[in-house]
N, C-alpha and C positions, 0 to 999 in steps of 0.2 A: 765327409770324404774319407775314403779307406786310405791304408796306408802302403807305398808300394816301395819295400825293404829286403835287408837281408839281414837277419839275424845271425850273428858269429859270435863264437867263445863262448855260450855259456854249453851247461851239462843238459840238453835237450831230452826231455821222456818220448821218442820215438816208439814206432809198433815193437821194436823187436828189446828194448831197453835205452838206459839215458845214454847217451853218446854225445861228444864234442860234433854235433855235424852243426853245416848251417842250416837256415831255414829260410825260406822265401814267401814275402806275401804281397799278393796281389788284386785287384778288382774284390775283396772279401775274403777271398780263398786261401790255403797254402797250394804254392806250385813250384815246380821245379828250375823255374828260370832265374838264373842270378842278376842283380841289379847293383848297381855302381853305387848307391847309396846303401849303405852298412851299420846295421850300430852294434858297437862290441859291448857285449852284455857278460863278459867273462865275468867268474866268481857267481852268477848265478844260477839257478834252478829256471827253466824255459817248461810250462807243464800246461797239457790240456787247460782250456777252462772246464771248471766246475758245471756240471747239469745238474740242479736241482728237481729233484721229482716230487720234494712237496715240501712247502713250508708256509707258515701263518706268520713269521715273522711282521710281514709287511703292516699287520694290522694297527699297531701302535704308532705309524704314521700316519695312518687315514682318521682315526678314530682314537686320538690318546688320552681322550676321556669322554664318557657316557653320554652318548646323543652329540659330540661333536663332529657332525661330517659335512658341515661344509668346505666346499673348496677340495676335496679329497685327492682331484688330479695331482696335488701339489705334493701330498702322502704317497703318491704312487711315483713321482718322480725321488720322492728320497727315499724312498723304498729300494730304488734300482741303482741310486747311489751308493747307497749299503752293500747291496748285492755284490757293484763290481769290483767297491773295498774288501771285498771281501773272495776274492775270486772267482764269485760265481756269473757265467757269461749265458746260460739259460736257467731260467729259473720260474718254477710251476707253482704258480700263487694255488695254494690252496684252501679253499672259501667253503665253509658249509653253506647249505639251503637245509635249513630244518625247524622241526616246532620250536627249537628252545628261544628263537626270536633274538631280537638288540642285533647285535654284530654277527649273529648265527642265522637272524629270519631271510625268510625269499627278499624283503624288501632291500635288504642292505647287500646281500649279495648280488640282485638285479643294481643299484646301484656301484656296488664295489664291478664288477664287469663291465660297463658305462666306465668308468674313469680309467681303467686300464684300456679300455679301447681307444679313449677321446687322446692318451699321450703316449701308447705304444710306439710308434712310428717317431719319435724324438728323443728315444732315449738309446742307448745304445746296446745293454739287455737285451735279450729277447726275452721276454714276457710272455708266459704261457699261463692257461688256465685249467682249475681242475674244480670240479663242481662236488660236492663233499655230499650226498643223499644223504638224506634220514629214511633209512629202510621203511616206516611208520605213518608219514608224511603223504598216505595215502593221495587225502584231496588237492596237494599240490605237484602230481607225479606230469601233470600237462603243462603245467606251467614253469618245472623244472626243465622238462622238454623243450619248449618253446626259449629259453632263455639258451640251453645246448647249440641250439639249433642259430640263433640270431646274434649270439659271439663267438660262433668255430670253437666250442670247448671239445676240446679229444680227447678230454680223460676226464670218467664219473668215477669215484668210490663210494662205496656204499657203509654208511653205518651203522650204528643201532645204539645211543647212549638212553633208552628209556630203561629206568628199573624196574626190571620189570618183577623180579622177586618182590622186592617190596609191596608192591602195585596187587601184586595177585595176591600177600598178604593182610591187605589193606591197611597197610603200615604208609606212613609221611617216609617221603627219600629222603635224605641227609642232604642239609644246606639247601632245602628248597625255598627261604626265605631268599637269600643272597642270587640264587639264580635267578628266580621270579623278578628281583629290583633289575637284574640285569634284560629281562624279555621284556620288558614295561608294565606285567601285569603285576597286582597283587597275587600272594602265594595261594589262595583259593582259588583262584580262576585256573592259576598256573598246574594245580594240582587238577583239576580238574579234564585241563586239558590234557595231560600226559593219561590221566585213568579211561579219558574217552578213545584215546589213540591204544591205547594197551588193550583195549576191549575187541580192538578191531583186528587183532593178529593173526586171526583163522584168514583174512584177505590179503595179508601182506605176501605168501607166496607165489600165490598164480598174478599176483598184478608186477611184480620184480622180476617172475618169470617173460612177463610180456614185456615190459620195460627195457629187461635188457636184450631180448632177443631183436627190436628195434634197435637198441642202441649200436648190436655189433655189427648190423646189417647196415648201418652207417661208418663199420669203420671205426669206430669209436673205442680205444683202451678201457677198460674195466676195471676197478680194484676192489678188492674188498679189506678191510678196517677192523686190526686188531681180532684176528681169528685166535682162538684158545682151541681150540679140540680138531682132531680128525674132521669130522661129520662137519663143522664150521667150514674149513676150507673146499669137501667136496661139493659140497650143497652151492658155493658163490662156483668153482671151478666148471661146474655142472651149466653154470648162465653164460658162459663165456669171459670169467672174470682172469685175464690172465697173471694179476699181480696182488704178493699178498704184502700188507702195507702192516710191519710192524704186528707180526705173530708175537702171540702173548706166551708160547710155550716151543719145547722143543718140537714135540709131535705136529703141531700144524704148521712149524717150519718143513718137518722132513715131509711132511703132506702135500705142500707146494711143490717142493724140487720133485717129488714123485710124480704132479701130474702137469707137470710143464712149470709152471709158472713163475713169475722174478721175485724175488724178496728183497724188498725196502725194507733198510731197518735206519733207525735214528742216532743220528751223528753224536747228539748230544749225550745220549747213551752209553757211545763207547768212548766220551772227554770226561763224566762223569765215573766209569766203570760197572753202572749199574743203572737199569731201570727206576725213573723217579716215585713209578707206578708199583714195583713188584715185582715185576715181570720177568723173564729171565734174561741174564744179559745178553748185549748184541756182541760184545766182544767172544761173547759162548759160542754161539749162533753161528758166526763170523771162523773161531779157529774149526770147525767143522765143516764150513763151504756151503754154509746154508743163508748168505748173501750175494744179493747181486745189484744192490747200488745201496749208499747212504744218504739220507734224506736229511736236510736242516733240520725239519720238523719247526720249532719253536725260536734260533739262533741260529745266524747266516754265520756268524766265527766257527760253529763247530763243524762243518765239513771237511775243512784242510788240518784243521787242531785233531779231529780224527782221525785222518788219515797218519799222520807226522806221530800219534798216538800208538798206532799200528805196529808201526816198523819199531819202538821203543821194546813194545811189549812182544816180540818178535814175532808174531804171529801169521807175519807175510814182510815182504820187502816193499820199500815206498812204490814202485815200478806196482806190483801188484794191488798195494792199498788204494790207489789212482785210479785204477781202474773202476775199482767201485765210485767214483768222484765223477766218473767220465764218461768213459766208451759202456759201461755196465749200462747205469741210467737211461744214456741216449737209447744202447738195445730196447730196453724195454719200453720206451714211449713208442718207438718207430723213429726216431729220427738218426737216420743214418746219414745225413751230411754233416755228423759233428762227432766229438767223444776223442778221439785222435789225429793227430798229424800226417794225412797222410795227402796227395794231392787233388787238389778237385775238393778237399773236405772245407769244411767253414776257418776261417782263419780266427777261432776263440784259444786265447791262449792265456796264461798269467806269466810274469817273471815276478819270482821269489828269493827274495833273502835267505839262504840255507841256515844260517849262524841265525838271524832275527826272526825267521821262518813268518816274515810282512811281507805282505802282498805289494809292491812297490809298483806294478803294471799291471794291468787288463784292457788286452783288446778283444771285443769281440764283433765278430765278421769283418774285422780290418778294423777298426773306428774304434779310438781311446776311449775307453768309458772312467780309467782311472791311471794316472801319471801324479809319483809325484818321490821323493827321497831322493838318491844319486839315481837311479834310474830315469828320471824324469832330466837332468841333464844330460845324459847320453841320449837320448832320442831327440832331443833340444841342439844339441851342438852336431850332431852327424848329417 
């Protein structure tokens, strides 16, 4: 059941900046009618929910140790527990399908899609999917397909983690024992297989070119994964890939915003200060205007720890930092009945502890996903 209220007193993030206004919600939605039921939420922060545009966190509840996935639907419900502790009201699991196998191969992500499908509709989350390619992964580009196709996935990005220097060096990759225990094979078979996929890289363009000129012709968002160079971003921009997910450099940042596209960069990125990879930082990226939403990535705490991060390091005001939390994201999926407060939009909202800066409420589309501090008696006693 949604919840049909008026929210008064607190400091509401509105389109236009935070304002003392109220706010009304109704059938799901926010809307303009006021109702005689009220909860005074003074002293707090009233903000967008969070839209996540990609995060793995979810994996260590399905699978929190090697080959355990029975039961997984149960991992995916506290998966969305987390989420809504954490502010986030949509949120884009994102699952590779690739050679490297275990929690990465077709099998486990045809499974992990199954369990978000079988408890979607019970949880209060919305739960999105995004299908992680292995650009390489040749003989399973139909069966990637087929799985797009059979759980409404709207969003493929594209990767490419083969080394392939090495590979054409005929050099062993680093830590190919430890990956290998993690795909189930021993490291020879494992090796094996990556130098037969490396072999085959003269095919990998015209079939990604067909791939994804299918896929946009479905409607289907695009992204492409840790671009480094110019030529990286034009070459995915060129398929229809409209979003670049965590550029590894300044140039294939400024390469996106050049040719339309949205740039995901990772929350935890700008909680840390720097790339845990090398990379350049998002907070870099970020004071240039060369983001347009931040992604959990790996940790559903650092979206909001981000954002609260931002306005410290002055490099935007919270009203702006949100944005990338919010209405940015939403842009770039397509989904425009959410991101802001405005009427007719989805009722996902958080109240926040300014001083503890805890997430003490989340509703999203009207329906409590998370109540609980002095917040949780005001909604209780009104």
């Amino acid at each position: 059941m949604s919840l049909e209220c008026t929210l008064v007193g607190a400091n509401i993030l509105t389109p236009s900046g935070f304002a003392e206004a109220p706010l009304s919600l109704s059938d799901g939605r926010v809307t303009t009618d006021t109702f005689v039921r009220e909860v005074d939420l003074t002293g707090y922060f009233v903000l967008p929910g969070i839209v996540d545009p990609h995060g793995d966190g979810f994996e260590r509840h399905m699978a929190p140790r090697r080959g355990a996935l029975r039961e997984a639907e149960h991992g995916v419900v506290a998966a969305a527990s987390e989420l809504a502790a954490n502010g986030i009201t949509t949120a884009v699991l994102a699952q590779f399908f690739s050679w490297e196998g275990g929690m990465r191969g077709p099998e486990f992500a045809e499974h992990m899609f199954e369990s978000v499908a079988t408890v979607r509709d019970s949880v209060a989350v919305d739960l999105q999917l995004q299908l992680r390619l292995e650009t390489h992964l040749l003989d399973e580009f139909a069966r990637a397909e087929a799985a797009i196709e059979r759980f409404g996935i709207n969003y493929v990005v594209f990767n490419d983690h083969l080394p392939h220097q090495r590979l054409a060096e005929g050099r062993k990759p680093p830590r190919l024992t430890g990956q290998a225990l993690k795909s189930g094979r021993n490291p020879e078979a494992h090796l094996a297989l990556m130098q037969g996929l490396h072999e085959r890289s003269a095919e990998v363009p015209e079939a990604l070119d067909a791939l994804s000129a299918r896929l946009v012709g479905k409607g289907i968002v695009l992204g492409s994964h840790d671009d480094s160079t110019i030529e990286d971003r034009a070459e995915w921009a060129a398929r229809g890939a409209t979003v670049s997910e965590f550029p590894e450099t300044l140039e294939a940042a400024q390469a996106s915003r050049e040719d339309g596209g949205h740039i995901v960069l990772g929350a935890p990125n700008v909680v840390r200060g720097a790339s845990h990879a090398g990379n350049i930082a998002a907070s870099e990226l970020i004071g240039q205007g060369l983001c347009d939403a931040l992604a959990s990535d790996y940790h559903y705490p650092s979206p909001m720890r981000a954002a609260f991060r931002l306005e410290e390091l002055g490099l935007c005001d919270l009203a702006s930092a949100w944005a990338l939390l919010s209405s940015g994201p939403a842009r770039l999926l397509g989904l425009t009945d959410r991101g802001s407060f405005e009427p007719g939009k989805r009722a996902d909202l958080i109240v926040v502890d300014p001083n503890t800066r805890r997430v003490e409420a989340t509703i999203a589309a009207g329906r409590v996903a998370h109540l609980t501090g002095a917040v949780a008696e005001r909604f209780l006693r009104s």
